[in-house]
C-alpha positions in Angstrom: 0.0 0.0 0.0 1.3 3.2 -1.3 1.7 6.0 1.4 -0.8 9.2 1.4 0.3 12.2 -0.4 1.6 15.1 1.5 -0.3 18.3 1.5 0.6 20.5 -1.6 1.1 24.3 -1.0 -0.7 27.1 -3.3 -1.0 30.0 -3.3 -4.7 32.2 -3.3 -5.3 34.3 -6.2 -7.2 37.1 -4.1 -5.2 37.3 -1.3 -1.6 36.2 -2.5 -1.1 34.1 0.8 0.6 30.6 1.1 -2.2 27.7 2.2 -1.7 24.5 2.6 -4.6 22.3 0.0 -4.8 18.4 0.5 -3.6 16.8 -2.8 -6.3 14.8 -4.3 -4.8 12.7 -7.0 -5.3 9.5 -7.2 -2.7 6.8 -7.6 -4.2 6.7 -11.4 -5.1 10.3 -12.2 -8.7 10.9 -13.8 -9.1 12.8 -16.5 -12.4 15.0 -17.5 -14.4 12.8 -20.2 -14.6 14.4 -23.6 -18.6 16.3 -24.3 -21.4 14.3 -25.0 -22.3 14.2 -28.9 -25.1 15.5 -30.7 -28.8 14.7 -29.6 -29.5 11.0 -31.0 -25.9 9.8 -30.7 -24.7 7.4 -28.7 -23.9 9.9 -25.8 -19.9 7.9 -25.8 -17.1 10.3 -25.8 -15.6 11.3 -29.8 -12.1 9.8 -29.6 -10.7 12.5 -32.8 -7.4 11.7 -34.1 -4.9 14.3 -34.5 -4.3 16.3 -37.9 -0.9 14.1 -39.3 1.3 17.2 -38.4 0.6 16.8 -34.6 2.3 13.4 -34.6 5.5 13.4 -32.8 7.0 11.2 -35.4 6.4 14.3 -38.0 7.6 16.9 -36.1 10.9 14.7 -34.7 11.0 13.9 -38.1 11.0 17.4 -40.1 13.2 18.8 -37.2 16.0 16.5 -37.7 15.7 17.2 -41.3 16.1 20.9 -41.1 19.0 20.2 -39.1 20.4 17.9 -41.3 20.4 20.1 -44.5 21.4 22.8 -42.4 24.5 21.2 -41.7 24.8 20.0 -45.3 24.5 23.5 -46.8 27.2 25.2 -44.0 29.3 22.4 -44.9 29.6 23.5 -48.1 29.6 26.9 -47.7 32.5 26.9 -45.0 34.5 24.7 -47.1 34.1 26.8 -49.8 35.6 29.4 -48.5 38.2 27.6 -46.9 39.5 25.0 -48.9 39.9 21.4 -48.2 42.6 21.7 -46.2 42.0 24.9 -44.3 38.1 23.8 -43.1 40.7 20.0 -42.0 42.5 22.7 -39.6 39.7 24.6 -38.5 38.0 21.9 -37.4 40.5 20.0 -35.7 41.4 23.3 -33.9 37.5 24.2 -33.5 37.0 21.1 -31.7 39.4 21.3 -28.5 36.8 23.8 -26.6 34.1 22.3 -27.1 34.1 19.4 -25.0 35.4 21.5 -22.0 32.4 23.9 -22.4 29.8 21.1 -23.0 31.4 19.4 -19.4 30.7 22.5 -17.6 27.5 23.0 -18.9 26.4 19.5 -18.0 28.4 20.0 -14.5 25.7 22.7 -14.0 22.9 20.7 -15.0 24.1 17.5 -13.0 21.5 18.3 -9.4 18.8 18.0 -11.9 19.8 16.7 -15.5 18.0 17.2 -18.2 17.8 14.8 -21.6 20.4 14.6 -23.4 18.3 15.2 -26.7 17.7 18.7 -25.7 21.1 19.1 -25.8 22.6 17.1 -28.6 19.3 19.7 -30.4 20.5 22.7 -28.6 23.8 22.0 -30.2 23.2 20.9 -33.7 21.0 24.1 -34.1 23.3 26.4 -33.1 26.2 24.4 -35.2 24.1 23.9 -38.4 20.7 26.4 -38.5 21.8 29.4 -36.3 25.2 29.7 -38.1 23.7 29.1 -41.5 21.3 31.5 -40.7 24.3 33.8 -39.7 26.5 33.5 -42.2 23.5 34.2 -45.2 22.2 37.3 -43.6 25.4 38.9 -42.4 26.7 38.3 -45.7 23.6 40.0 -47.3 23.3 42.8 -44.9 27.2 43.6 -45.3 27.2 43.5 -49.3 24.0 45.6 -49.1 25.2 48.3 -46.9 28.3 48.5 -48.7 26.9 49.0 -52.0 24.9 51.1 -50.8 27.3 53.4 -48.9 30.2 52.8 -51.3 32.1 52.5 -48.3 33.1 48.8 -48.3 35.6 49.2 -44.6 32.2 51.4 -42.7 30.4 48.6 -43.8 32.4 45.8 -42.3 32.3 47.7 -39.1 28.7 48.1 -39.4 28.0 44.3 -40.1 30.7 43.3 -37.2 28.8 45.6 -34.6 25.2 45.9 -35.2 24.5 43.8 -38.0 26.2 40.1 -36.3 25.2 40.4 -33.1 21.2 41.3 -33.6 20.9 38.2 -36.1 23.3 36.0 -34.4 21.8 36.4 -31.1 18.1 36.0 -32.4 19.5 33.0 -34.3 20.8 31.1 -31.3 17.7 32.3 -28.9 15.2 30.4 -31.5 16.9 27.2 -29.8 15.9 28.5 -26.4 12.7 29.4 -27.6 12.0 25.7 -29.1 12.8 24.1 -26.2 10.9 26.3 -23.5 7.7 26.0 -25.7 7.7 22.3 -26.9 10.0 20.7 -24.3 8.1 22.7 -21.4 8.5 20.0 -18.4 12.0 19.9 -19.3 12.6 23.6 -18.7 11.6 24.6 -15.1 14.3 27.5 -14.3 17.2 29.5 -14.8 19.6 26.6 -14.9 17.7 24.3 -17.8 17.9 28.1 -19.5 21.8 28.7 -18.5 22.2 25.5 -19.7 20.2 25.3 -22.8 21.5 28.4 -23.8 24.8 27.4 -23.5 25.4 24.9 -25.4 23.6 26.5 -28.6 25.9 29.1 -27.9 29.3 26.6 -27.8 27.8 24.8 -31.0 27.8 27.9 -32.9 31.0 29.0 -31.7 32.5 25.5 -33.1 31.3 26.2 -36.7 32.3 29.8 -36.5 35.8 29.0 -35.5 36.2 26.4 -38.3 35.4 29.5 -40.5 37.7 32.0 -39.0 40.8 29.3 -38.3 40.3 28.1 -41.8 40.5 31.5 -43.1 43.5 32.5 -41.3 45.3 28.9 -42.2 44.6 30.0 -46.0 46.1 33.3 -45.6 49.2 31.7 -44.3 49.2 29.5 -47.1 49.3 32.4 -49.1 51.8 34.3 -47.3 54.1 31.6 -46.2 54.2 32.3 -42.8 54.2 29.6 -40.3 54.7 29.0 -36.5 53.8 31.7 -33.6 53.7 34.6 -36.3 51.3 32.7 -38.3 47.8 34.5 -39.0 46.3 30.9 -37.6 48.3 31.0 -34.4 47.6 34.4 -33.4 43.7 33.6 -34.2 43.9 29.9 -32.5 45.1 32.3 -29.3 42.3 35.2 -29.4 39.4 32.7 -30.1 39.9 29.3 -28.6 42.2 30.2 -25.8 41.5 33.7 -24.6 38.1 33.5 -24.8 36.3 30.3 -25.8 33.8 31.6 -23.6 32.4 34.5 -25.5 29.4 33.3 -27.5 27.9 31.3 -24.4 28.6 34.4 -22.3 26.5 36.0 -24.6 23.7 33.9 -24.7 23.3 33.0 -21.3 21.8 36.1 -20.8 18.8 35.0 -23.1 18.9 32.0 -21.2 18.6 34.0 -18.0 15.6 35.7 -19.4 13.9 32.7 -20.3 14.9 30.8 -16.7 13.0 33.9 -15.3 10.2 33.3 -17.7 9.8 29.7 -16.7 9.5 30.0 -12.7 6.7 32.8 -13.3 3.4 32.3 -12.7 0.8 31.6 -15.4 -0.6 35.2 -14.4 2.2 36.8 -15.5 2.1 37.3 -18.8 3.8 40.4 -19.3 6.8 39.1 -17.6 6.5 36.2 -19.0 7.6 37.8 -22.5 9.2 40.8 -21.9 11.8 39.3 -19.3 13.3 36.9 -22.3 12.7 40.1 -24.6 15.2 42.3 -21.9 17.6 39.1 -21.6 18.0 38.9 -25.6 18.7 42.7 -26.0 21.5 42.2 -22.9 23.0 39.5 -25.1 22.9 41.8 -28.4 24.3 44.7 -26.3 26.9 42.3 -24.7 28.0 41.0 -28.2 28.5 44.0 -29.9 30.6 46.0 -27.2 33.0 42.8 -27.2 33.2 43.0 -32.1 33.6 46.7 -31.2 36.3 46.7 -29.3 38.7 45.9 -31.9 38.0 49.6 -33.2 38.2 51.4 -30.4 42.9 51.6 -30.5 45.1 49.8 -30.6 44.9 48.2 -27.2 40.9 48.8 -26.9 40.5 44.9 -27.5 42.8 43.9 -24.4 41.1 46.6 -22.1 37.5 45.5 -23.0 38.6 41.8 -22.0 40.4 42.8 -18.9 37.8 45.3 -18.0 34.2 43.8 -19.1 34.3 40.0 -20.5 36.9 38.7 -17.7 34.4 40.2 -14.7 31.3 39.5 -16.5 32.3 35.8 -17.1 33.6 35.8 -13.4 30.0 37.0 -12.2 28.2 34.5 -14.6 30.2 31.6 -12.9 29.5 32.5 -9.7 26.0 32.9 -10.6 26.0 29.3 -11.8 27.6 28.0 -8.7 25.4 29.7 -6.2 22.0 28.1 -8.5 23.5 24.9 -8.3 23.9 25.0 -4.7 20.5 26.3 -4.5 18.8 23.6 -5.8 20.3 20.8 -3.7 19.3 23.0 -0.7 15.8 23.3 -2.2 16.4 19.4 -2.2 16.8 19.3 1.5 14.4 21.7 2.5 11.4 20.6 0.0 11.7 16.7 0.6 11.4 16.1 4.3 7.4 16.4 3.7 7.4 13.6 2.0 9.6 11.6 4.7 6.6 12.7 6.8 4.3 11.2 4.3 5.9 7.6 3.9 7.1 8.2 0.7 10.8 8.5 1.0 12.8 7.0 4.2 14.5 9.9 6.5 18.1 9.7 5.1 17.2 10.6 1.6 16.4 14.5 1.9 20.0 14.8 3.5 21.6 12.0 0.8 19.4 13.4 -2.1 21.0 17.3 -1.1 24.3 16.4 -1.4 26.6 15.5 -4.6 29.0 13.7 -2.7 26.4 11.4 -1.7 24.3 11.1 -4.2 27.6 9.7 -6.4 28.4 7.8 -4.1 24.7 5.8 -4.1 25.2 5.6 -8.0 28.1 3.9 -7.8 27.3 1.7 -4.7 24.7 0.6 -7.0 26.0 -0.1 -9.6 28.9 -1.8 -8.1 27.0 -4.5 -6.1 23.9 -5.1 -8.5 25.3 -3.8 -12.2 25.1 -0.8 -14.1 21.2 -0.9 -14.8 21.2 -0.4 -10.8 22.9 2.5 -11.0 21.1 4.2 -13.4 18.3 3.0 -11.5 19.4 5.3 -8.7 20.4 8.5 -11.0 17.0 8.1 -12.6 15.6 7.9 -8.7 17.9 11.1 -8.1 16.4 13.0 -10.7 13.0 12.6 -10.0 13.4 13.5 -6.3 14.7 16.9 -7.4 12.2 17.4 -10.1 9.8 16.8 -6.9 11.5 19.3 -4.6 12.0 21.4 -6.8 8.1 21.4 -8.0 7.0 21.7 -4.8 9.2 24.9 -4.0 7.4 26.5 -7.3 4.3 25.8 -5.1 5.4 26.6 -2.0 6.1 30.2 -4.3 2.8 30.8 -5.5 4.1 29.4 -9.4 2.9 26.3 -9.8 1.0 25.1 -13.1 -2.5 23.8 -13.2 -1.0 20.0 -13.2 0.9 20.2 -10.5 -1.4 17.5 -8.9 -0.8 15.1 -11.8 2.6 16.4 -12.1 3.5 15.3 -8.4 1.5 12.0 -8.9 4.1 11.3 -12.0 7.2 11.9 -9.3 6.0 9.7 -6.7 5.1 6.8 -8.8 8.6 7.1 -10.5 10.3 6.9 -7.4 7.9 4.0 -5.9 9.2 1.7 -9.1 12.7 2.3 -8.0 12.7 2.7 -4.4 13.8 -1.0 -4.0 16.8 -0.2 -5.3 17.4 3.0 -4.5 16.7 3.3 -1.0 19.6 0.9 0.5 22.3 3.3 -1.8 21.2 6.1 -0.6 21.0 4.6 3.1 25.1 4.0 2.8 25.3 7.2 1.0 23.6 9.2 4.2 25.8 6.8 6.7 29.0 7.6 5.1 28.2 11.5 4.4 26.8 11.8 7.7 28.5 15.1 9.4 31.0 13.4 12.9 29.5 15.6 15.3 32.7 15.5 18.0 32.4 15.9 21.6 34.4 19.7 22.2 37.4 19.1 24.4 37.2 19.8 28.1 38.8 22.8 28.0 36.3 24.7 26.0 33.1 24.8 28.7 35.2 26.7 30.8 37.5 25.9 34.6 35.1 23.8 36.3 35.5 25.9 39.7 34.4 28.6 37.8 31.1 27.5 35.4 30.0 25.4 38.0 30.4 27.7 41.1 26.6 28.4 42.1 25.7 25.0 42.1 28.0 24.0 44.8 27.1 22.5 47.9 27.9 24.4 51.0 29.9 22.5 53.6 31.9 20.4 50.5 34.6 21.1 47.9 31.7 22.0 45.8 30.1 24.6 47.8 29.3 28.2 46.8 31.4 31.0 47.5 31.5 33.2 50.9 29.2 35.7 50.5 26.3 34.4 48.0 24.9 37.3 45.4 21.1 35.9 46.8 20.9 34.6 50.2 17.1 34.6 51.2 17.0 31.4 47.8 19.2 28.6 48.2 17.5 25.9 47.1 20.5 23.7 48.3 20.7 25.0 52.4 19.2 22.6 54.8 
């Protein structure tokens, strides 16, 4: 028998005051029956099938096929203009940052991991439609202006500055976009946005440098240079080294604006799209002080990075250590209701809040039943947090309609693996556990002196001469 489900906050609409409501769902959630048909029908509900381009199988399928000639299509056009040879550099150059910035975006995401096919799509679109869409537009815009101003070097400064970042920046916030309206469960709050955000940001950056490292490696060609005081060495250093970090810096701040979105109530509308609206223009702001800077002398570019990206980027990772943090203490704080409830044993709040621990119950797992039983217990990990940390929208006046349903979903996810689970994450809690030791003697204090008015008279133990209140001694005979 399955325990009772705990009492789910809200929050009233008229007076804006947390209540506690008794959570009705059933272990098998009900659902309202379809209307009745016309007068002289059967009266059975109308089971309609959807139109053909509701099916999941069309949409996974004409997604992964926009992607797909995407990439085709900048393949071509980056080898084009690079050569054989030159995109062969550029890629293998392009390649070493990325799997350093996809690691610490996942590190991020690791209290309460998303799918991994948001991500591999987050990627491939900004790889393969977001730089597509950037390279054809910025080429257009560029030629355009130019031709139009006769001024071919004020339009290259134009394209770099306003041009660039306004379409690349919408380009790469499409993927956000995508994934907070169709993959909605999946994008709950400023991390899933951090996080989505930054790795459409790191696959864009990856095509981009194949462009610009190719192009430098076929101007060496050209020139014959070679070594340190190559064109592709001084690029390799500015891009990939000194700051591999740039686009997702950038978009973050979309991400940011769309993480906001997310934990807002369904009230909110207005915040709801001009938050993502103010994050986007940050990013576009962001993007094109950093392609300006180049103009702005001859050491303009090292005093922007010292001065703005460096401390921006510093802020931004603190920001993403203090959210992760957050959530695990959500974790602790959120989950002890449903110790109280019967639904989780009183170890797991403290296990499931804790890294450390919760490794440690994977691989526990997995070491004495097999590697199924440790995915067992990172699937059982994840949907503990996805419960605390629905509860805590509650708890904050933001949570959706089906939160009941929601919640029911959580719990019976956790039920199926709780055989497993629960013993890891026992050892887990027992090893974790803070040693709370005993303070050394010295620390209360001389005994003659903190234990002076409870001494008996007549004995080593008895008061002082001349007691501070004489008419109450509970000890005098």
């Amino acid at each position: 028998m399955r325990p009772r489900v705990p009492e789910a906050p809200s929050r009233s609409a008229a007076t804006l005051v947390t209540v506690k409501v008794v959570a009705t769902s059933p272990a098998n959630p009900t659902y309202p029956t379809q209307p009745a048909g016309p007068a002289g029908s059967s009266g059975t509900s109308v089971n309609r099938h959807p139109h053909w381009w509701q099916l999941r199988a069309i949409r996974v399928g004409a997604l992964v096929t926009l992607l797909a000639l995407s990439g085709l299509v900048i393949l071509a056009l980056v080898r084009r203009q690079t050569g054989t040879e030159g995109f062969l550099v550029g890629l293998g150059l392009a390649t070493l940052p990325v799997p350093l910035l996809v690691a610490a975006f996942r590190w991020l995401d690791r209290v309460a991991p998303g799918p991994w096919r948001n991500l591999v799509f987050a990627f491939a679109w900004g790889a393969c439609a977001a730089a597509l869409i950037a390279i054809v537009a910025n080429s257009f815009a560029t030629q355009w202006i130019a031709t139009a101003t006769a001024d071919p070097t004020s339009a290259d400064t134009l394209g770099a500055t306003v041009i660039a970042p306004i379409v690349e920046e919408t380009a790469k916030a499409a993927a956000v976009l995508l994934v907070f309206l169709f993959r909605r469960s999946d994008f709950t709050g400023v991390v899933d946005g951090f996080v989505i955000a930054g790795v459409t940001a790191t696959g864009f950056a990856f095509t981009e440098n194949i462009l610009y490292l190719g192009n430098a490696f076929g101007t060496d060609q050209l020139s014959g240079e070679s070594g340190l005081a190559s064109v592709t060495a001084a690029t390799f250093f500015v891009r990939v080294v000194m700051s591999p970090f740039a686009h997702p810096l950038f978009t973050v701040l979309t991400g940011i604006g769309f993480g906001i979105a997310a934990l807002s109530g369904e009230r909110h509308t207005a915040r709801r799209v001009l938050v993502p609206l103010v994050g986007l223009l940050l990013a576009m702001g962001t993007h094109a002080f950093w392609n300006g800077s180049a103009s702005f002398g001859e050491y303009g570019f090292f005093v922007v990075y010292a001065t703005f990206m460096l401390p921006v980027f510093g802020l931004l990772t603190w920001l993403a250590v203090w959210l992760r943090r957050r959530e695990l203490a959500v974790v602790r704080a959120e989950l002890p209701a449903y110790v109280v409830a019967g639904w989780l044993t009183a170890a797991e709040p403290f296990a499931l809040g804790s890294m450390r621990a919760r490794t440690l119950a994977r691989d526990y797992a997995a070491y004495h039943l097999g590697r199924p039983a440790g995915r067992a217990v990172v699937a059982y990990e994840t949907y503990a947090t996805s419960l605390a940390l629905l509860r805590h929208r509650a708890h904050r006046g933001r949570a959706r309609a089906d939160f009941a349903v929601r919640e029911r979903e959580l719990l019976d996810a956790l039920w199926e693996r709780r055989e497993v689970a629960r013993p890891a994450l026992a050892y887990a809690a027992r090893v974790t556990a803070p040693v709370v030791l005993p303070l050394p003697y010295a620390a209360y204090g001389p005994f003659h002196t903190a234990y002076t008015a409870y001494r008996m008279p007549g004995t080593a133990y008895g008061p002082p001469t001349g007691p501070a209140y004489p008419s109450y001694n509970p000890y005098r005979t």
